[in-house]
Structures are given as C-alpha cells and as structure tokens.
C-alpha positions, 0 to 999 in steps of 0.5 A: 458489532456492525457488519460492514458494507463496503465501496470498491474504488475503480481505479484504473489500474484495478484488476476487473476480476481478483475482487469479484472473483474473492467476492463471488459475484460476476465482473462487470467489466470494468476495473475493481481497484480496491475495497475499502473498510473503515471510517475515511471521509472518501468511501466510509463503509456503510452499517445498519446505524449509519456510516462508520465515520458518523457512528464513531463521531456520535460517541468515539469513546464508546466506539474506539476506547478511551485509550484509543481516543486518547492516543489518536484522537476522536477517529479511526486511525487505520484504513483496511483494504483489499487490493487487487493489482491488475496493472503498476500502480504510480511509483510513489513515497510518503512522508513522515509525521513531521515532514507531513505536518510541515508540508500541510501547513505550508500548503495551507498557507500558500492557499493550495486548495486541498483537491488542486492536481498540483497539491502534495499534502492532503491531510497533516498525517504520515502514511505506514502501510503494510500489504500482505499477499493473498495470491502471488504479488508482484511489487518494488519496494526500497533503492538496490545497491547501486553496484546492482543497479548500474549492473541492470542498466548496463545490461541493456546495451542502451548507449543514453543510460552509461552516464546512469550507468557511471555515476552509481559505479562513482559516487557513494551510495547515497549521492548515486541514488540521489543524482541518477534519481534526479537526473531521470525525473529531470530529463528532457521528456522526449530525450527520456521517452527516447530512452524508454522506448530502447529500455523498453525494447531491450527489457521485451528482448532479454527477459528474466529479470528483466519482464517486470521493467517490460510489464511496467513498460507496457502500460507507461510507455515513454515515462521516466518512472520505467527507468527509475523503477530499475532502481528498486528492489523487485519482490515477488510474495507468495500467499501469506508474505507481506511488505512494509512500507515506511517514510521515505521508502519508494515503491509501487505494486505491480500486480496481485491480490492483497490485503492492505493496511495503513494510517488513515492519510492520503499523502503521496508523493509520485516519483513517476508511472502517472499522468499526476503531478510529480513535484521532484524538489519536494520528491527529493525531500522525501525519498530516503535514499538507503539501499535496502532489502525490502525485508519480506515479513512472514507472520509470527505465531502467537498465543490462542492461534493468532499470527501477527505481522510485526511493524513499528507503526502504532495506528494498525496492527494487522494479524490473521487467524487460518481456522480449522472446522471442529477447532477451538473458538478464540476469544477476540475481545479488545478495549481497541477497535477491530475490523475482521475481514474474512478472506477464504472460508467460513468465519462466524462471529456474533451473530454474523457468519462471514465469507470471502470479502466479507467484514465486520467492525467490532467496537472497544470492548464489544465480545467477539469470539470466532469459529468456522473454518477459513482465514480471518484477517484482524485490524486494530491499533497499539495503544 
C-alpha cells in the first residue's frame, strides 16, 4: 500500500484552523478548503511511485481490480476529502448521469472551452456525494414544504417577499418551488439586493431559526441565494451523522468539519452564494424540486466492527471503524481499491502507522489488516 501525500485546496470559503488543527501543525493564516485523496487530474495525491493518478495509468488492473476497471473504466471512481467549512459555500446542484452527459456534449459541440467561467459541464459524469461530520456541521440540504417555506418568509415582515409568500400558499408544491425559485434568481438585481438587506436585518433581529440566514447573510451580502437558501432544509450534524447528496438536490454547507466522498466529477450548477456564473434556464433543468427531509444517516454496524453509510451510489462506499487499544485486528482486504483515512487516534496498518489526516491507498487485493486505537475512515466502490 502507498502512503498518500495530499494537496490542501485554499478556497476561500475554507476555515484557516479546522484542517491544521486535525493535522497538528500551525495555521498559516490563510484559509485551508479542503484536502484531497485520490486520483483527480486537479490535486492527485502524491506517493513514493509517482502521483496516484500516474501509478494507476501505468496497470489499472493491478491497481483497481478487474471488476472495477470493468465497471468504471481505467480509473479511480471516487474522490475523498476532508472539508472543513469556515464560511457557506455557493449554493449548488449536480446533475444526473445522463443530464451530465447531455449537457457535456452539448458544450462540446458549441466549442465552450472546458475552463471558460461560463461552462456548466466539465466532464460527461454525475456527482453523488456524501458528507459525514466530524464536528458539529452546519448545511442545507433539499427544498422545505412550501407551507414552511412561506411561513419562514412571512415571519420577516418584509413587505417585497409576500408575492414569495402567496404563491408557495397557491400553487402546488412542485410549481411553487419551481416559480418562487425562478422569480428570485430572476429579480431585478438591485431590487433583490434591496430585499436582502431588509431579509438580512430582520434574520439579525429575530434570531432562532433565523441565525443561520443571517450567518449566510453575512458573508453574501445583497445576493438572491440569502433568500432562495430559505427554501431549504437547515441540518445541523453531530459528530458521526452525514448527509447524501443526489441528482438534482439543492444544498450548500455551511460550516464545520467533515469527511467528504463523491464520484469523481466537477459538475456543478450554482443556484446563488457566488460571484460564479449562474446559468438559471440550465439550474432549472436540474433542481428537482421535491420537498423532502434531508434524511440524516447514522452508520449502520456490520460484521468485524466496520460501520457503513449506506447510499444507492456504486463509485464510493464510504464506512469507518472507531478502534479500541488491545481490541481484535480487522482484516480489511478488497479485490476493490481502498483509501483509509485516519481522523482521530492512532491506526496502523502494513508497515504504516497513521494519525490524524493521515492516509494510505491500498490497491485491489493488496493485505490490509488495521489495529491501534482511534477512528479510521475506509473509501472504496461497489462492484
């Protein structure tokens, strides 16, 4: 197995203290997004044959397994991450498999180039994700029922926000959402600014369930997505819980430590919280607009200690192990690829002793039992 050496993306919306402090070295002050493990062409992680990305391009088999290679094709299928939420990130969607593929090649045919700020779809693929807490984390995830909705908005007081207010009270649920979603992202953009400054006021003023919409507010002032992120469901996790994120489901976190897992995709479609384009015929293609609870997943306990989140996506399956010092060893051991992320403890395994935000790549078939005492995070796929 290969220890992995990481890149640590400074977006700014990253917190300049949760991954150094996971780490145990000193912040350098400047914001520390996300750290990511695996084989994405944008930050592969690093090992003594080469990048990930180049070791499984010189023998996928050997690397991935037959089955997997047979499944997903000649590369990693999954991207892991530690995230860490200092400020909300944009509010956003992702397509499904075949609205990915659609969407690609028509980009590809009107010659968008791949990078151009104005390009939707970066790659033909779907993006699953799944993100699992590892301190208290704060995020929206999936449209309210708009009786809710309307009832968040109306307790503002803001006289620009009835007509909001009245059509999620008249139409049905679907065409509410779709409608007052539209009309928001469609506003006039000082008009809306205007409205999110007196949103924003009120939020500050009337705390509760309010203080998140403030929060956002915060750092977005005068954009629309303060308004539409009223729509959503506000989830707060506790350490352990974890969110998935399908087709077509709005969201954006908020803030908080988290492990996140997800095919290996870059599309995303903003809905607002972002000086990046926002395509709002394409947006509305998308978003599926269900009202839903955002169904929180607890981990379900399997044989040999392991604890899965359970997801209907086959590119990750994402499960941890919390070891105990003295406690039997697992037997680990895949014909699937593995990346193992250590996150609170001490985990060996192989030759390598692992601490916090510490990871190894474990090939298909390659031996790999664990032992020590702390928690251990195991990413592979479902073939």
């Amino acid at each position: 197995m290969d220890r992995l050496d990481n890149t640590v993306r400074p977006y700014a919306w990253g917190s300049p203290t949760a991954i150094p402090h996971l780490l145990g070295i000193e912040p350098t002050g400047e914001p520390q997004a996300e750290m990511w493990m695996g084989a994405h062409p944008g930050a592969p992680s690093r090992t003594a044959r080469g990048t990930l990305a180049e070791v499984i391009e010189a023998d996928p088999e050997r690397e991935l397994g037959a089955r997997a290679v047979a499944r997903f094709g000649p590369r990693l299928p999954f991207l892991l991450k530690i995230l860490a939420a200092g400020a909300p990130l944009s509010l956003q969607v992702h397509p499904d498999l075949k609205q990915a593929e659609e969407g690609y090649a028509e980009e590809e045919r009107r010659g968008i180039p791949v990078d151009a700020p104005h390009r939707n779809y970066k790659d033909a693929n779907h993006k699953p994700e799944l993100v699992c807490a590892l301190t208290e984390f704060d995020g929206l995830c999936g449209f309210r029922d708009p009786a809710e909705a309307a009832s968040l908005l109306d307790g503002l007081g803001v006289d620009s926000l009835k007509p909001y207010v009245d059509l999620l009270h008249a139409r049905p649920q679907e065409a509410a959402l779709r409608e007052v979603l539209t009309a928001i992202l469609s506003a006039d953009p000082a008009e809306m600014a205007h409205t999110v400054a007196e949103a924003t006021a009120a939020c500050t003023r009337l705390g509760g369930a309010y203080a998140p919409y403030a929060g956002i507010a915060h750092h977005h002032p005068g954009d629309p997505g303060v308004i539409a992120a009223m729509l959503l469901n506000h989830v707060r996790l506790q350490p352990g819980e974890a969110l998935y994120l399908g087709a077509g489901i709005p969201h954006a976190y908020l803030s908080g430590l988290g492990v996140e897992i997800m095919a290996n995709s870059d599309n995303v479609l903003r809905c607002g919280l972002t000086p990046k384009h926002v395509d709002v015929p394409e947006l509305l293609r998308i978003v599926r607009f269900e009202p839903a609870d955002p169904g929180v997943l607890r981990p379900e306990a399997c044989p040999e200690g392991e604890e899965v989140y359970e997801t209907p996506t086959e590119e990750f399956r994402l499960s941890r192990y919390v070891l105990a010092e003295g406690g039997a060893a697992h037997d680990l051991t895949r014909d699937t690829p593995q990346i193992l992320l250590c996150t609170a403890g001490t985990v060996r395994t192989g030759d390598h002793e692992l601490h916090p935000g510490q990871s190894v790549f474990v090939p298909a078939g390659e031996r790999a039992g664990i032992s020590g005492a702390g928690t251990l995070f195991r990413a592979t796929v479902i073939v």
